[in-house]
N, C-alpha and C positions, 0 to 999 in steps of 0.2 A: 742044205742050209743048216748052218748051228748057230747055235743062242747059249751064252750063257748068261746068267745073271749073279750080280754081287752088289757089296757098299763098298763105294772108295772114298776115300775123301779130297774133297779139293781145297784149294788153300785157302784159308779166312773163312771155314765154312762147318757146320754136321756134316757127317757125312751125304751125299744124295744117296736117291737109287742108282743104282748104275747096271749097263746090259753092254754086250757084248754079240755083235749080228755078223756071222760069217755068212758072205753068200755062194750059191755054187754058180760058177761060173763068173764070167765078168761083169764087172759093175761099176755104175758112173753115180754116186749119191748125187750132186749138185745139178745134171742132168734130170734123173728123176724127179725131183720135187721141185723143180722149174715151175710147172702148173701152177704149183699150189701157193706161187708166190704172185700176190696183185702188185708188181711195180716193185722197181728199186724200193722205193720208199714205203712200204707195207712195215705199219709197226706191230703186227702180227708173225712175222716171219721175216728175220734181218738175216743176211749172213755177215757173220764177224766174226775176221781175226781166225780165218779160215774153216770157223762152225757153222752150221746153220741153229738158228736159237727160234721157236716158235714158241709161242704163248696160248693154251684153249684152255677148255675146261670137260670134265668127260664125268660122268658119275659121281666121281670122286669127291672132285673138285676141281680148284684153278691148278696149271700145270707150267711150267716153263720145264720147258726140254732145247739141251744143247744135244745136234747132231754131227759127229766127225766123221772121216773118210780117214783111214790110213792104211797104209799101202796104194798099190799102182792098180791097173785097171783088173787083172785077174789076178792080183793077190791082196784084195779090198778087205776090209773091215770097218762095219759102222759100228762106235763106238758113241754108246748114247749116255745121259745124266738127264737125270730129272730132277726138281723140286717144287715144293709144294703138299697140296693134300690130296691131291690125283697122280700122283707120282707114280706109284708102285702101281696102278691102271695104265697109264703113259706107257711105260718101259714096257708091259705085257703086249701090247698093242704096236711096239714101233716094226716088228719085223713087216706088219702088213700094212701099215701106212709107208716103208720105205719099198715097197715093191715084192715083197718076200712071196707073196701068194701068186703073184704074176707070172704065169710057166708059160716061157716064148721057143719051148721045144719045139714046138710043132709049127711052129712061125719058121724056125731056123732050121727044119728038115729039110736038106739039099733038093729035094724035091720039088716043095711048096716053094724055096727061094727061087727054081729055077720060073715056076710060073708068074713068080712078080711082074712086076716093069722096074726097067733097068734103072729109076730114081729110089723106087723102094728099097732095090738090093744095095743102091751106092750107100742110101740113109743107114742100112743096118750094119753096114761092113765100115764108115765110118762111126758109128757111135753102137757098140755090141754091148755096152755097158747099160743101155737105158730100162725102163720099167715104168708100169705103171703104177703108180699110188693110190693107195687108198686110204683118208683122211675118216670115214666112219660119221663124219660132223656134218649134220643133213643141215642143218640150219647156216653152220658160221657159211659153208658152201653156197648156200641155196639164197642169201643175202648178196654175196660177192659176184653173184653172177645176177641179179636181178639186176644190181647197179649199171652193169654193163648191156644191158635191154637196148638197144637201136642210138645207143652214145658211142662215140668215139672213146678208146681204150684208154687215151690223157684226162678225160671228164670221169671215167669208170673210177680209177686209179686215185684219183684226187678223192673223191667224193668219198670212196672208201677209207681211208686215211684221214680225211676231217672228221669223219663223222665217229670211226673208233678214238680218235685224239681225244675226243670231246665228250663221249660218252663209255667208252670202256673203261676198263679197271687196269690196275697197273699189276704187270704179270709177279707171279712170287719171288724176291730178290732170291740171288743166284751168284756167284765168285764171277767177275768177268762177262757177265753179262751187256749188251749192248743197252745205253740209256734209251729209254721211254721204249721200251718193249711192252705192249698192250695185248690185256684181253680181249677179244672181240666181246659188243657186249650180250649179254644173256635176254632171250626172250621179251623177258620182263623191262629190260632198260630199253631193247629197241619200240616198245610198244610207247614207252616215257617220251621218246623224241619228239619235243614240238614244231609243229608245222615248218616257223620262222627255221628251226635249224636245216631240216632238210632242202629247204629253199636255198640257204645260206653255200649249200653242201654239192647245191647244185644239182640235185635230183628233183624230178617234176613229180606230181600228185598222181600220177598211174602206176611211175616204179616203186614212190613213198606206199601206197597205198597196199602193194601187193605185198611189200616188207610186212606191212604189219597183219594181213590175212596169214601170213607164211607165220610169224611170229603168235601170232592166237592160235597155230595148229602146233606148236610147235612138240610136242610130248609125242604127238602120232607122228611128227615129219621123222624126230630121229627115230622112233621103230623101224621106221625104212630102211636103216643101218643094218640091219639084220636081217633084210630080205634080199635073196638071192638072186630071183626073177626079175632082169633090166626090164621086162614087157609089166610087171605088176609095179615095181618102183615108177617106173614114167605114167602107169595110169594115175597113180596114185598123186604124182607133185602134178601131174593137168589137171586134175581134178579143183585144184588152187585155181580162184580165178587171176587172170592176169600169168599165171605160168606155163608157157606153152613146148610142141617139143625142143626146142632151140637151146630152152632153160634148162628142159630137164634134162637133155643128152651132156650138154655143160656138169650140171652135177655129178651126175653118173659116174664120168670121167676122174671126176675128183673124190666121190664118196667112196666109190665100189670098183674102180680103176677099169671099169667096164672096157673090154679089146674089140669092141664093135659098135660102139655109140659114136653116133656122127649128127654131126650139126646142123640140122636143117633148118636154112632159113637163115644164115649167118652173112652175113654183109661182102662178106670176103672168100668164103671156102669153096662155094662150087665154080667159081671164076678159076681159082688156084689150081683147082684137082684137075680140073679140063683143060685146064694151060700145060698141067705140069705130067698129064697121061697122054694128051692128042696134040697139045701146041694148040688147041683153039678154049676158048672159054665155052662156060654151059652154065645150065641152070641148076635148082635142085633135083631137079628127076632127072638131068643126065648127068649128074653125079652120084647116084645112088645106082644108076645103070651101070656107069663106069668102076663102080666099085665093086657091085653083086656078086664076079667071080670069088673073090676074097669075104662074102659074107662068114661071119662069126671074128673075124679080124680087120675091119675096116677101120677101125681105129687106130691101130699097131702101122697101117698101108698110111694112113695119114699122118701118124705121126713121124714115119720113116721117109715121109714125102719132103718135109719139111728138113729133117736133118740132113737131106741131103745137099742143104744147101739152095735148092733150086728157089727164084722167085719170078713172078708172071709180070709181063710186061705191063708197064702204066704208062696209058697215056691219056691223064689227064691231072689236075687239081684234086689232091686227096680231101675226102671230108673234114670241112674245118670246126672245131668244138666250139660250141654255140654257149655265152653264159647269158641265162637269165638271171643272176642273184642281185641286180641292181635292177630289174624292170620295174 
């Protein structure tokens, strides 16, 4: 991996920060940071105009960072820009939010591959470029997955998106930036949201409620960003009422790119795994069985399950998104 860093300037602008992320071996930017995007429409994280442009805040301060890809799949370079007053924190931080820390040697040891199932090995040998991210942001994370608590991913999606529309901050202007690019908002604004909105937003008073438990810990959540142990991190967000493990293996994923956190208790995942390892569905304890061999990488098994394209037979009426915001 190399990193350089420099100022350049962009047109009608000061100069940003700007970095320079070689990776070793191949790499798919737009692939990796997929997760991290809630929905075409997330005004947190657009891609435009062939960048991805996200908007947080870290230490510092507020950040907008444009992320590029150029070159081909093993001759990559993420080419990043920040601005703002978190900036120069931003840029120090993008090689391990883009996957930089994520070492899939031992994933890709002709050995371990030969033990997979043959959908694992298709997922990796069609996308060799992928990684997992680590975003550090215990809270913006730890929100976007509460939303999506026992709702359909179209209510998740929306909900998220109205409710930063409405109450976050506008990210720090930027050359070419995509309009209404928004801060998710801070602690302090999600504790402000009144009842009426999150009604409005379509979230019920259990998920509302845990938002704002999650938001009054918020100074101890993100310490968790710098705890290594996925067993002390998950004690730590159950310890939240209303956040269970389903929540916290979701964050995990996203905070600390964790290659073994899996979702138990997820609407969809242990049908998928058991369809897509035996051809029949299962539950969660025989999806954690069916996984076991690959413990410390059930993650990387899942998420290479997926890229392979495979999906599990339906046969019925998918769950339909229920609005309460006029009852």
């Amino acid at each position: 991996m190399t990193v350089s860093a420099a100022q350049g300037t962009a047109p009608g602008s000061a100069a940003p920060e700007s970095l320079v992320w070689e990776p070793n071996g191949a790499y798919n930017l737009k692939g990796t940071l997929g997760p991290l995007q809630c929905g075409a429409f997330d005004p947190a994280f657009v891609h435009h105009l062939g960048a991805a442009w996200l908007a947080f805040r870290n230490d510092d301060g507020a950040t907008t960072l444009r992320l590029e890809q150029r070159g081909e799949l093993r001759t990559a370079r993420v080419h990043a820009l920040a601005w703002g007053p978190g900036a120069r924190a931003a840029l120090e931080a993008v090689p391990t939010l883009v996957g930089g820390d994520d070492d899939w040697s031992h994933f890709d040891n002709p050995d371990f591959q030969a033990a997979l199932p043959e959908l694992a090995r298709k997922g990796r040998y069609l996308h060799p470029g992928l990684r997992l991210p680590s975003t550090g942001r215990m809270l913006d994370a730890g929100v976007r997955v509460i939303l999506e608590q026992k709702v359909t991913g179209i209510e998740a999606k929306r909900a998220w998106r109205w409710l930063l529309t409405r109450h976050g901050d506008a990210a720090p202007p930027a050359p070419g930036a995509p309009p209404g690019l928004t801060l998710p908002p801070t602690a302090a604004q999600w504790r402000r949201v009144p009842s009426w909105d999150w009604h409005r937003a379509g979230v019920d008073a259990h998920r509302s409620d845990t938002i704002m438990k999650a938001a009054a810990m918020a100074s101890g959540l993100e310490r968790l960003a710098g705890v290594s142990s996925s067993e002390r991190v998950t004690a730590a967000l159950c310890s939240i009422p209303g956040i269970g493990a389903w929540t916290a293996a979701e964050v995990l994923q996203r905070t600390h790119g964790c290659p073994d956190s899996i979702s138990v208790g997820d609407y969809h995942l242990a049908a998928y795994v058991g369809a897509a390892l035996t051809g029949q569905r299962t539950d969660d304890a025989g999806m954690l069985k069916l996984l076991a061999p690959w413990s410390g990488d059930r993650q990387r098994v899942v998420r290479m399950l997926y890229a392979s394209g495979f999906r599990k037979p339906t046969y019925g009426p998918r769950l339909a998104p229920e609005d309460h915001r006029h009852r």
